[in-house]
FISENU-641432 format. One record per residue (C-alpha): x, y, z; residue number from 0. Coordinates in steps of 0.05 Angstrom, whole numbers, plus 5000, padded with zeros to 4 digits. Example, Ala and Ser with C-alpha at 12.3 -4.5 7.8 and 13.67 -1.06 7.14 Angstrom:
<atoms>
<atom c1="5246" c2="4910" c3="5156" nr="0"/>
<atom c1="5273" c2="4979" c3="5143" nr="1"/>
</atoms>
This chain:
<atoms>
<atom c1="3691" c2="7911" c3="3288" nr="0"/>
<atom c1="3641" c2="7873" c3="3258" nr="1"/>
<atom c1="3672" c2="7877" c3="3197" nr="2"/>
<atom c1="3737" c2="7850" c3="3218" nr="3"/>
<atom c1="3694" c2="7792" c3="3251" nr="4"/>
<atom c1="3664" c2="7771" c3="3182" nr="5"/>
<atom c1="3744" c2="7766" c3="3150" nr="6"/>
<atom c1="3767" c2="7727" c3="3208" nr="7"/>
<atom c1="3722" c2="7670" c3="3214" nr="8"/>
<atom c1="3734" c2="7650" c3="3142" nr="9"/>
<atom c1="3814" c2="7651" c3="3153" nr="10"/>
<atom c1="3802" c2="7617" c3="3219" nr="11"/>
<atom c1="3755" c2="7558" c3="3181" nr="12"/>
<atom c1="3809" c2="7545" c3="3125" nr="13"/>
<atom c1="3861" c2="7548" c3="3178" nr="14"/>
<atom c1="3828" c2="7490" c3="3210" nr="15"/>
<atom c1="3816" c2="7450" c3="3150" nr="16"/>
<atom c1="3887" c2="7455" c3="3128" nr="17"/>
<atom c1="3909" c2="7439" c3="3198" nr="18"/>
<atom c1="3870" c2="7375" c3="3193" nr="19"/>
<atom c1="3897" c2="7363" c3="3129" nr="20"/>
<atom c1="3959" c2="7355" c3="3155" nr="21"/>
<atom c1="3942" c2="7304" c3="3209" nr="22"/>
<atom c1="3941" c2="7366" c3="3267" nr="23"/>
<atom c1="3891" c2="7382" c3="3318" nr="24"/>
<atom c1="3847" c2="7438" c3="3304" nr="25"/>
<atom c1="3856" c2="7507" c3="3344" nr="26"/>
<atom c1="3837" c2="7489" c3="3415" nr="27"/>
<atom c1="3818" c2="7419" c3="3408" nr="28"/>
<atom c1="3839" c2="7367" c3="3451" nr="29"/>
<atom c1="3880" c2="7313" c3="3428" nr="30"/>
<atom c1="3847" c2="7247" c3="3425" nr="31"/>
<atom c1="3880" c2="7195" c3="3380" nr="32"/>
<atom c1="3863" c2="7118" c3="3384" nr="33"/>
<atom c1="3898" c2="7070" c3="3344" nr="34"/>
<atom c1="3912" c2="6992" c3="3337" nr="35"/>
<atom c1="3972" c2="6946" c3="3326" nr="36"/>
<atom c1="3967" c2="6876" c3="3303" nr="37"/>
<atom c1="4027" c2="6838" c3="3273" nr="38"/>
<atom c1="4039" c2="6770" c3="3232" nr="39"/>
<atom c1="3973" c2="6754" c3="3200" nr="40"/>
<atom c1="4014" c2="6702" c3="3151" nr="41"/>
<atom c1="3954" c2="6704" c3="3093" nr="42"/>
<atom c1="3961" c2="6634" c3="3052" nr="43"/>
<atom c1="3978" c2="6603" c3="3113" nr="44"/>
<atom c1="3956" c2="6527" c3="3125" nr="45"/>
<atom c1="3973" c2="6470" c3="3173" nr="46"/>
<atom c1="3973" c2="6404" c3="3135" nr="47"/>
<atom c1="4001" c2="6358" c3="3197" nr="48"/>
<atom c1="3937" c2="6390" c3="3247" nr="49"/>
<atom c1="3876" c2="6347" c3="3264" nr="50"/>
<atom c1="3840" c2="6357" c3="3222" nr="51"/>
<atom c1="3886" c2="6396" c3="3175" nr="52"/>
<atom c1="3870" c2="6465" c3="3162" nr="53"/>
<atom c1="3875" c2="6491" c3="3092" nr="54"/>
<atom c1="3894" c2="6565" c3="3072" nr="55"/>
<atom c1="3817" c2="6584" c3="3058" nr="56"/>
<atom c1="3798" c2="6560" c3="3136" nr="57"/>
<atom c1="3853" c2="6594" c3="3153" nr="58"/>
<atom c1="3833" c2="6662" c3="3121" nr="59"/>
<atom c1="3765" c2="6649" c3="3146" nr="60"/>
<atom c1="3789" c2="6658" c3="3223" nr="61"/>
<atom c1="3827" c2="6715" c3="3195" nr="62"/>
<atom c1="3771" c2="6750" c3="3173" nr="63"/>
<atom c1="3733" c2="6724" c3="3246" nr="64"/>
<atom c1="3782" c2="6752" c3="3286" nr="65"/>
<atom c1="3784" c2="6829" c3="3246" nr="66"/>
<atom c1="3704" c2="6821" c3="3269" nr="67"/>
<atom c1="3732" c2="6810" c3="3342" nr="68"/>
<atom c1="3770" c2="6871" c3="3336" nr="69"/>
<atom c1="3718" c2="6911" c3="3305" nr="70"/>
<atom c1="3674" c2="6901" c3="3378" nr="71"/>
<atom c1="3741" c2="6944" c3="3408" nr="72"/>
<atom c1="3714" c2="7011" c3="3397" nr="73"/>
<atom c1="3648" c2="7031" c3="3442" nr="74"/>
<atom c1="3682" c2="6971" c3="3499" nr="75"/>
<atom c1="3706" c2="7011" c3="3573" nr="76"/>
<atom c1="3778" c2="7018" c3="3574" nr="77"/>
<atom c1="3812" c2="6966" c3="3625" nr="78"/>
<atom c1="3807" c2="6979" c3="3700" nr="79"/>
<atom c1="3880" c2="6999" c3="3723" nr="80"/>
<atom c1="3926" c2="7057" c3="3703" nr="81"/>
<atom c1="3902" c2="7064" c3="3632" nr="82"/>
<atom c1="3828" c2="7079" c3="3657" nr="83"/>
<atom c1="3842" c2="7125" c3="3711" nr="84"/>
<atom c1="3890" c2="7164" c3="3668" nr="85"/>
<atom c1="3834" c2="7178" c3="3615" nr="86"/>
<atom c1="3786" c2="7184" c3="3665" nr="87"/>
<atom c1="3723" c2="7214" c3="3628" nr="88"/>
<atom c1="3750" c2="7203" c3="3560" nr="89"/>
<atom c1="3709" c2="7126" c3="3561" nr="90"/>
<atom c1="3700" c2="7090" c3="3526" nr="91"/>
<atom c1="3748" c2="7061" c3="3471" nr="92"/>
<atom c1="3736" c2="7110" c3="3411" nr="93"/>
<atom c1="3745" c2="7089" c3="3334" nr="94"/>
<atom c1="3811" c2="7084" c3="3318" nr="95"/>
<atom c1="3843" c2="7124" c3="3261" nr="96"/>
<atom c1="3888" c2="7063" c3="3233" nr="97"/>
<atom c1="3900" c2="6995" c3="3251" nr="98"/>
<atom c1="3970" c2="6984" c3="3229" nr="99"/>
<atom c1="4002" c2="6911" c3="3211" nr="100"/>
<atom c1="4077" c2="6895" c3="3227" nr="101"/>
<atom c1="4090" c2="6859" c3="3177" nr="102"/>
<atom c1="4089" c2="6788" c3="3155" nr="103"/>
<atom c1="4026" c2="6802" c3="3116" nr="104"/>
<atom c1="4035" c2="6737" c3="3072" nr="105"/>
<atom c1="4064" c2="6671" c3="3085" nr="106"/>
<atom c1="4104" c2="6671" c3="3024" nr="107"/>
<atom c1="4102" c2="6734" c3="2985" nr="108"/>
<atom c1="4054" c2="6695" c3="2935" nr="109"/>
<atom c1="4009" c2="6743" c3="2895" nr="110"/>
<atom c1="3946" c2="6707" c3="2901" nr="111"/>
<atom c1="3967" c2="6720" c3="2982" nr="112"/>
<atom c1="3967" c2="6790" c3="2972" nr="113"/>
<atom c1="3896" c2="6796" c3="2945" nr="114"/>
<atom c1="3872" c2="6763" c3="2994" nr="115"/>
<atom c1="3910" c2="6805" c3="3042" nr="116"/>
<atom c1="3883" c2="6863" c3="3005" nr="117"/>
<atom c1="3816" c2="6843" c3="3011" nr="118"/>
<atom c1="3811" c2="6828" c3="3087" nr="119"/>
<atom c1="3856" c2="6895" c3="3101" nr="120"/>
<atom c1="3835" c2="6940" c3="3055" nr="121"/>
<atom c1="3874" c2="7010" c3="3068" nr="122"/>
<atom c1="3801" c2="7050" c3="3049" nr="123"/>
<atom c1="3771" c2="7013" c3="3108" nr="124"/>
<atom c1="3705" c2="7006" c3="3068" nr="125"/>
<atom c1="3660" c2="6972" c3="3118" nr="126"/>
<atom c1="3646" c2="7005" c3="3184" nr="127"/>
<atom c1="3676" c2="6933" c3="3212" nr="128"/>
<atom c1="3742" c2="6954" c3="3181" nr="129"/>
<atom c1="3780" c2="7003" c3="3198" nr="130"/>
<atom c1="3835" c2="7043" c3="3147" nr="131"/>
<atom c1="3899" c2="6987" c3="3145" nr="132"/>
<atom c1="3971" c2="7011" c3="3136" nr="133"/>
<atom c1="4014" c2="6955" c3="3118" nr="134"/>
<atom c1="4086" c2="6945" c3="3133" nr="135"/>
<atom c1="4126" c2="6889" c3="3097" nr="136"/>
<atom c1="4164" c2="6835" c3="3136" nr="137"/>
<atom c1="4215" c2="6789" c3="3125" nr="138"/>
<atom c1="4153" c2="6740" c3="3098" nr="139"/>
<atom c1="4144" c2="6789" c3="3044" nr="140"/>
<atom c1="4211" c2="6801" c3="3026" nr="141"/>
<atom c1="4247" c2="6767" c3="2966" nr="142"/>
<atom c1="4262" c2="6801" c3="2914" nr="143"/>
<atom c1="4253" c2="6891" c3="2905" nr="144"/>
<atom c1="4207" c2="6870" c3="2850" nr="145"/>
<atom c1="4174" c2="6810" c3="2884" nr="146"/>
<atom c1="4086" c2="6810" c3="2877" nr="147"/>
<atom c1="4080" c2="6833" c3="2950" nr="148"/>
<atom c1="4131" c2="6900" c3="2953" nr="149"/>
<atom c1="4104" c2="6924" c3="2883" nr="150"/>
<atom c1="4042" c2="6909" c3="2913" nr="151"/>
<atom c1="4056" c2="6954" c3="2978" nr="152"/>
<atom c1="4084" c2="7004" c3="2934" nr="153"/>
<atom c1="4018" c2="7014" c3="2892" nr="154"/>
<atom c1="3980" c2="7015" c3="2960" nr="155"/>
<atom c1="4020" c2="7068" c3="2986" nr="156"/>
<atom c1="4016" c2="7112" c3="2929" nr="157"/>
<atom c1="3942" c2="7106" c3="2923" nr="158"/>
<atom c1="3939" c2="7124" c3="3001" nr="159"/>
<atom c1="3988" c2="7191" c3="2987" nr="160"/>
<atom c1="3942" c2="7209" c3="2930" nr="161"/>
<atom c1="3888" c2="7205" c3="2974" nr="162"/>
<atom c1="3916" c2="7241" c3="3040" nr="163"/>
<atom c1="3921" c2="7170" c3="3079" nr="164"/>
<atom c1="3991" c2="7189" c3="3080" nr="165"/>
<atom c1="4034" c2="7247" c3="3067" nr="166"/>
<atom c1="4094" c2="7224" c3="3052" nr="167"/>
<atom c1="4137" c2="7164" c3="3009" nr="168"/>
<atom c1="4200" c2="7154" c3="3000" nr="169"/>
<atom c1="4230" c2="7155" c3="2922" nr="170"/>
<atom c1="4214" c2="7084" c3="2908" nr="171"/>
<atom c1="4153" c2="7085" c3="2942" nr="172"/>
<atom c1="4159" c2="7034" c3="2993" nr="173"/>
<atom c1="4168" c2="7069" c3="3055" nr="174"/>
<atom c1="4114" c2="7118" c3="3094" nr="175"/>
<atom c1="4096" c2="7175" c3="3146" nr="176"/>
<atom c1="4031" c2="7209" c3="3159" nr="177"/>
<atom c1="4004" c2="7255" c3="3218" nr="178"/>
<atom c1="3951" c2="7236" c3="3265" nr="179"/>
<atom c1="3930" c2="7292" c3="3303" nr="180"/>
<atom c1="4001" c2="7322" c3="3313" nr="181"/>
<atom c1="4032" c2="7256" c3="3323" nr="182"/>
<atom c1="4083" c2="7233" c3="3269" nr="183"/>
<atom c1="4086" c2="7164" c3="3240" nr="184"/>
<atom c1="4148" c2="7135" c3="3204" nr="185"/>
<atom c1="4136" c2="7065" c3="3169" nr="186"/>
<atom c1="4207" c2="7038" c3="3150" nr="187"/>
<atom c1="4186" c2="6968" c3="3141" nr="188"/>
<atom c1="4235" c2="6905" c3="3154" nr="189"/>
<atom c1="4279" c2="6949" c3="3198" nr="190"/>
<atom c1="4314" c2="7019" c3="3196" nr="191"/>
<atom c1="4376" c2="7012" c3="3156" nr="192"/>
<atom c1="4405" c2="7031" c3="3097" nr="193"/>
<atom c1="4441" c2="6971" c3="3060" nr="194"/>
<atom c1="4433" c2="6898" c3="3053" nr="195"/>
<atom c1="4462" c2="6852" c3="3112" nr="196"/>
<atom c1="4535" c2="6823" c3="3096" nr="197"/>
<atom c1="4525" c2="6770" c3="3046" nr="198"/>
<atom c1="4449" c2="6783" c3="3027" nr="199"/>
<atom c1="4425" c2="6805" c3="2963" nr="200"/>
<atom c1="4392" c2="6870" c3="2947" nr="201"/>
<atom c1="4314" c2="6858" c3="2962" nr="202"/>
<atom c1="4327" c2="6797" c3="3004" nr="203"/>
<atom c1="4294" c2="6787" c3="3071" nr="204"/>
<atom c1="4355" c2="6821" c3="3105" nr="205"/>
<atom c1="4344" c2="6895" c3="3055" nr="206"/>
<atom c1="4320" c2="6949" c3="3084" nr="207"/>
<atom c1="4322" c2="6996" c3="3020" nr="208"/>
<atom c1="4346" c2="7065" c3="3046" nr="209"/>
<atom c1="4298" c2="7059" c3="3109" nr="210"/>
<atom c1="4349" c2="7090" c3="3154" nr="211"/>
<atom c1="4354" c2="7152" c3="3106" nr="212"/>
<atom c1="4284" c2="7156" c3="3101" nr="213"/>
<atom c1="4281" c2="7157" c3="3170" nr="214"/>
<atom c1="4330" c2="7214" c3="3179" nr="215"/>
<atom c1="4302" c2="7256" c3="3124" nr="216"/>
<atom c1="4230" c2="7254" c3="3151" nr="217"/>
<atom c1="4247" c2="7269" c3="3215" nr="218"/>
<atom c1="4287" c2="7329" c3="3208" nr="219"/>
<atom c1="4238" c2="7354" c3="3169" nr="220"/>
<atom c1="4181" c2="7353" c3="3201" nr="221"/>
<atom c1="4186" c2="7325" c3="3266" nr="222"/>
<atom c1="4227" c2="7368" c3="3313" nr="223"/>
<atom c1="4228" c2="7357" c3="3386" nr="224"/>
<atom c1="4183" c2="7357" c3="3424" nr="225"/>
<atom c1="4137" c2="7337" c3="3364" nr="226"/>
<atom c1="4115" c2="7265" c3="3388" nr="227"/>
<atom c1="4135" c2="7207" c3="3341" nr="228"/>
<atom c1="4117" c2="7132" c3="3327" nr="229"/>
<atom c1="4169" c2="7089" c3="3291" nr="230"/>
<atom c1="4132" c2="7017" c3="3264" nr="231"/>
<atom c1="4184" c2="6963" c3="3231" nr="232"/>
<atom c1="4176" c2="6891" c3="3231" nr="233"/>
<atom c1="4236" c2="6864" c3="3265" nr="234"/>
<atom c1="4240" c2="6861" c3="3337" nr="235"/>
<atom c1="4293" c2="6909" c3="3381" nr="236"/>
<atom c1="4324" c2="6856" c3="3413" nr="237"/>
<atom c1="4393" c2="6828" c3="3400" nr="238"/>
<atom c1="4389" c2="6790" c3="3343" nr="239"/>
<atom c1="4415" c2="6755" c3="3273" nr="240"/>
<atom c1="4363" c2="6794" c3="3249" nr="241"/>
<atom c1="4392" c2="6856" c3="3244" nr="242"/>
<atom c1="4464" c2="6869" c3="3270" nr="243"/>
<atom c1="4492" c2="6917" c3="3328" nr="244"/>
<atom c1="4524" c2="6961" c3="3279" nr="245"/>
<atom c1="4445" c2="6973" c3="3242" nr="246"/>
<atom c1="4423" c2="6986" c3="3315" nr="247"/>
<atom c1="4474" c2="7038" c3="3339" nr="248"/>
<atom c1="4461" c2="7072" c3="3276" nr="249"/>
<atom c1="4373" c2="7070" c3="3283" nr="250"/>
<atom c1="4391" c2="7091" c3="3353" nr="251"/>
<atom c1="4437" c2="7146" c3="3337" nr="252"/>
<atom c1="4390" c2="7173" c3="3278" nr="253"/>
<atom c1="4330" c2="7179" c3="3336" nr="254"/>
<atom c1="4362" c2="7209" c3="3406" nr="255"/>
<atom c1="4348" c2="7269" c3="3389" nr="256"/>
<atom c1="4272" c2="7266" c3="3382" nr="257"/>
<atom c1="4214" c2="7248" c3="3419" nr="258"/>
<atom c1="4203" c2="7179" c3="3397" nr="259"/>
<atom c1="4148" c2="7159" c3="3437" nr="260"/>
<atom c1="4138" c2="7088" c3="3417" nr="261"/>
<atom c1="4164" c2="7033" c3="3370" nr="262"/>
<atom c1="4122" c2="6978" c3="3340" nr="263"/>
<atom c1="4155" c2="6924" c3="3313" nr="264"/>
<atom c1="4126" c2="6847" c3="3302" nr="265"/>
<atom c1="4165" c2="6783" c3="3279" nr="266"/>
<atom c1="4163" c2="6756" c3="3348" nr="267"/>
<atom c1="4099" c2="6729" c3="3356" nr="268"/>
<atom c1="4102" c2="6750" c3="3428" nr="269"/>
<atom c1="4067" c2="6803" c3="3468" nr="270"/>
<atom c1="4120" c2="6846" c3="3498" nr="271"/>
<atom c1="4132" c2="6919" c3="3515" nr="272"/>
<atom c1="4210" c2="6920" c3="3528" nr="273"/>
<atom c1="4252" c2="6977" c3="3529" nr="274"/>
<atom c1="4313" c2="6995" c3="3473" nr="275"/>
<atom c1="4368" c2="6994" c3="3477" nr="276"/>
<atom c1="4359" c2="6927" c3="3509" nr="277"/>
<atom c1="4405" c2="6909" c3="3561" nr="278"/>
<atom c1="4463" c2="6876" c3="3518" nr="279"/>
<atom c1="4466" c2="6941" c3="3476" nr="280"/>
<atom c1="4461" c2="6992" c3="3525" nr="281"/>
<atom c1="4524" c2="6965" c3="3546" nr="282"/>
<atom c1="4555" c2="6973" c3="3488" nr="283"/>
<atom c1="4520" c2="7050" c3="3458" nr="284"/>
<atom c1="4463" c2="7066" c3="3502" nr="285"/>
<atom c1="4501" c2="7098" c3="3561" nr="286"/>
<atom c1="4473" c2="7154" c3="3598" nr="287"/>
<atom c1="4427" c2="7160" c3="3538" nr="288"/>
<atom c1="4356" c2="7155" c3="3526" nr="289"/>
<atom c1="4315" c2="7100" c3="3522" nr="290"/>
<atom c1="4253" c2="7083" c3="3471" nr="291"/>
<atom c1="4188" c2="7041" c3="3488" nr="292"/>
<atom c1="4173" c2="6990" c3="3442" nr="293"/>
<atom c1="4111" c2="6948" c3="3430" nr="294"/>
<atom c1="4098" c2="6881" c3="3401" nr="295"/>
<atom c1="4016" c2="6855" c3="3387" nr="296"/>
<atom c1="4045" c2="6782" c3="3384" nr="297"/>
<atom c1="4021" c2="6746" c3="3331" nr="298"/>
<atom c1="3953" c2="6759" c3="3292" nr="299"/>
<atom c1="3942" c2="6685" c3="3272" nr="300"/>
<atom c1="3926" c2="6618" c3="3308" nr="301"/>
<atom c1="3972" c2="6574" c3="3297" nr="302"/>
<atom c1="3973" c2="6490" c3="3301" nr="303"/>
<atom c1="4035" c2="6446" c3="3313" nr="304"/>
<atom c1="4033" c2="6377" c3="3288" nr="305"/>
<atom c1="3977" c2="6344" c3="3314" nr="306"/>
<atom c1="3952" c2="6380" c3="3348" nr="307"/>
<atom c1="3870" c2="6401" c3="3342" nr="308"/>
<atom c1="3867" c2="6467" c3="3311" nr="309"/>
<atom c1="3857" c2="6520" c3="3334" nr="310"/>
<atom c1="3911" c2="6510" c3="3370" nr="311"/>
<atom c1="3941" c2="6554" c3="3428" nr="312"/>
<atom c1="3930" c2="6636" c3="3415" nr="313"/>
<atom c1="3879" c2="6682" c3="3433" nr="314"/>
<atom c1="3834" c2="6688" c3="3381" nr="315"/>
<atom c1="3855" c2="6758" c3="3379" nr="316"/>
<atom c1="3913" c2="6804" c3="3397" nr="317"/>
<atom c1="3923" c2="6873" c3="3387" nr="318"/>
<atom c1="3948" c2="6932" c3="3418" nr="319"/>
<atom c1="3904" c2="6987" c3="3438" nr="320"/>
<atom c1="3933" c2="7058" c3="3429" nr="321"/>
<atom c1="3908" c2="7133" c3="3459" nr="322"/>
<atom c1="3938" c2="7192" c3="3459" nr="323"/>
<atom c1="3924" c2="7259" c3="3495" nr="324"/>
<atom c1="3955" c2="7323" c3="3491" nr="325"/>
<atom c1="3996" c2="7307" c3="3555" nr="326"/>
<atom c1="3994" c2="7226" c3="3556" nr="327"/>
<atom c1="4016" c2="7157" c3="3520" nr="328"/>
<atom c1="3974" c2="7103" c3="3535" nr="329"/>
<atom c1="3973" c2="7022" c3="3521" nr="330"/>
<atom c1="3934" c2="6977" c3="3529" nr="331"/>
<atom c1="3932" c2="6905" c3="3509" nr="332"/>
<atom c1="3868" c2="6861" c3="3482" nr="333"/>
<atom c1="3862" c2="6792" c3="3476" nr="334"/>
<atom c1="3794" c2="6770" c3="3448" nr="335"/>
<atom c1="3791" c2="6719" c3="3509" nr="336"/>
<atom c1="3744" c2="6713" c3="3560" nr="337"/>
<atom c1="3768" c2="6770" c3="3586" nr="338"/>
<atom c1="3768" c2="6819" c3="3524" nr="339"/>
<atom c1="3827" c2="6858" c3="3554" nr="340"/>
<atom c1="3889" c2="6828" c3="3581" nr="341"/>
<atom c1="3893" c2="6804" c3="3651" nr="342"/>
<atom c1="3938" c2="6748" c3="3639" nr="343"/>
<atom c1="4011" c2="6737" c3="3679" nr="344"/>
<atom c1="4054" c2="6797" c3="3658" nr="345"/>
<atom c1="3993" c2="6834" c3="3639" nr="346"/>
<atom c1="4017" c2="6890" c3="3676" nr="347"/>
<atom c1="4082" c2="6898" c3="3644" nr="348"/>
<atom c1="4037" c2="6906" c3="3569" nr="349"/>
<atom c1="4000" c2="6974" c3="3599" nr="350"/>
<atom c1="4039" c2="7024" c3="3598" nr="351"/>
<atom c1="4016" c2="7101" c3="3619" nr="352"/>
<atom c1="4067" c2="7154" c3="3604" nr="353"/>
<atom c1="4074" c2="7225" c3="3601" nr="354"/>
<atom c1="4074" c2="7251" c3="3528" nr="355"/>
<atom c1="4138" c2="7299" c3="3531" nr="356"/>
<atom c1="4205" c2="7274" c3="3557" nr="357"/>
<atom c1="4223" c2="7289" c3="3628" nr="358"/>
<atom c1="4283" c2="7343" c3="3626" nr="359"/>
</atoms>
């Protein structure tokens, strides 16, 4: 017997290291996943017409002041309400694994806006004030397939594969997925879709490049149902000129079948959790079918219209606040006001505490 003992716990150690490899919980252990969304941080951004004008190195100076806003998140009591009682002794906010970006990284895909991107997001993390960064282009950084910001993205990414931020590309290199504890993440950038928009040019604003595909492929591969999944693009699931119904029917199609737990998306530069199909497409495809949550930080930045003194009218912070159990979703919303966690009009509607597998 005790022999058998000693071979076991060896198997059972590498068992656990190469489950944890592979983003899954350990035998036994709980789940408990935190992550954060924030959206539209614009880099190389500046307001000429404020008073006084801000130029693009103030600008990326509040930048960097509001990543050490977020950075107080972890160690803070979750919200009083739904989210807090759910978790009950799991307080307080724990370090997340990621803090994801939807997109619009740069103002205008400039390469001197990606370094600086690069160096206020770094993937690695580095400081304890930063956390590991995965970065998801928007229509800001779009342009051209080859443009500074994509080949950029594309270095990143295979630099976080090789080492085991993420576990899978797709062939160019652009797109992502990686495992959090058993949870499944699928980065398809600007939007899940295959081909360019009618009348736009390959690696335009309006190009997916083979997202949908990607999409399709990674999921049947490793993310059966009930295996919970996360789906982050930058464009919003609204109707839109963005992308068009037929792109949406087919995203919607390509995901019915799994447990898509949440969407993040950003472009907005509104805080909304809404539901898709929205209500003009389940009209139209979304009958009697299911329906996703999706999630939008706002926007990262401050912004200032003409005239007006900077720093004009957001929060100096927003960001979503993610946790995951083995039986719950949970979201909550943080501000960086006053009030650290949202308790603004339609504050409620942002929190969101839902069962982990789909009701049958």
């Amino acid at each position: 017997m005790r022999h058998a003992t000693r071979r076991t716990a060896p198997f059972v150690f590498l068992l656990t290291l190469g489950l944890l490899a592979f983003g899954l919980p350990a035998p036994g252990a709980a789940r408990d996943l935190t992550f954060f969304l924030v959206s539209d941080v614009h880099v190389g951004q500046q307001y000429k017409d404020a008073k006084p004008p801000i130029t693009a190195a103030e600008y990326e100076q509040h930048l960097s002041e509001t990543l050490d806003v977020i950075a107080t998140i972890p160690g803070q009591p979750w919200p009083q309400g739904p989210v807090a009682e759910a978790l009950q002794g799991l307080r307080p906010v724990g370090k997340p694994s990621g803090l994801i970006v939807a997109g619009d990284l740069t103002q205008s895909r400039a390469a001197e806006q990606w370094k600086a991107f690069d160096r206020l997001f770094p993937w690695q993390g580095l400081t304890p004030k930063r956390f590991p960064v995965f970065a998801v282009a928007g229509n800001h950084d779009a342009g051209t397939q080859t443009g500074p910001v994509r080949d950029a993205l594309r270095a990143r990414n295979r630099a976080m594969l090789k080492a085991g931020q993420v576990s899978t590309l797709s062939p160019d290199g652009l797109h992502s997925a990686w495992a959090w504890q058993g949870v499944h993440f699928v980065n398809v950038n600007l939007y899940a879709g295959d081909a360019p928009q009618a009348g736009e040019k390959p690696g335009s604003m309006k190009d997916p490049e083979g997202s949908l595909t990607f999409l399709r492929t990674y999921l049947a591969r490793n993310a059966p149902a009930p295996t919970p999944v996360v789906i982050i693009q930058h464009f919003g699931l609204e109707k839109s000129t963005w992308w068009g119904l037929g792109e949406r029917r087919a995203f919607y199609d390509a995901i019915t079948n799994y447990n898509v737990v949440a969407i993040l998306h950003g472009h907005t530069h509104a805080l909304s959790h809404l539901q898709f199909p929205g209500a003009d497409d389940l009209k139209i495809f979304g009958q009697g079918g299911p329906r996703f949550d999706c999630f939008s930080a706002g926007a990262f930045k401050q912004e200032s219209k003409k005239g007006e003194p900077w720093p004009g009218w957001r929060h100096p912070c927003e960001c979503y606040v993610f946790h995951v159990t083995d039986r719950q979703f949970l979201a909550a919303h943080y501000t960086g006001g006053s009030n650290g966690w949202n308790t603004g009009r339609g504050a409620a509607d942002l929190t969101v505490v839902k069962d982990l597998l789909p009701k049958k």
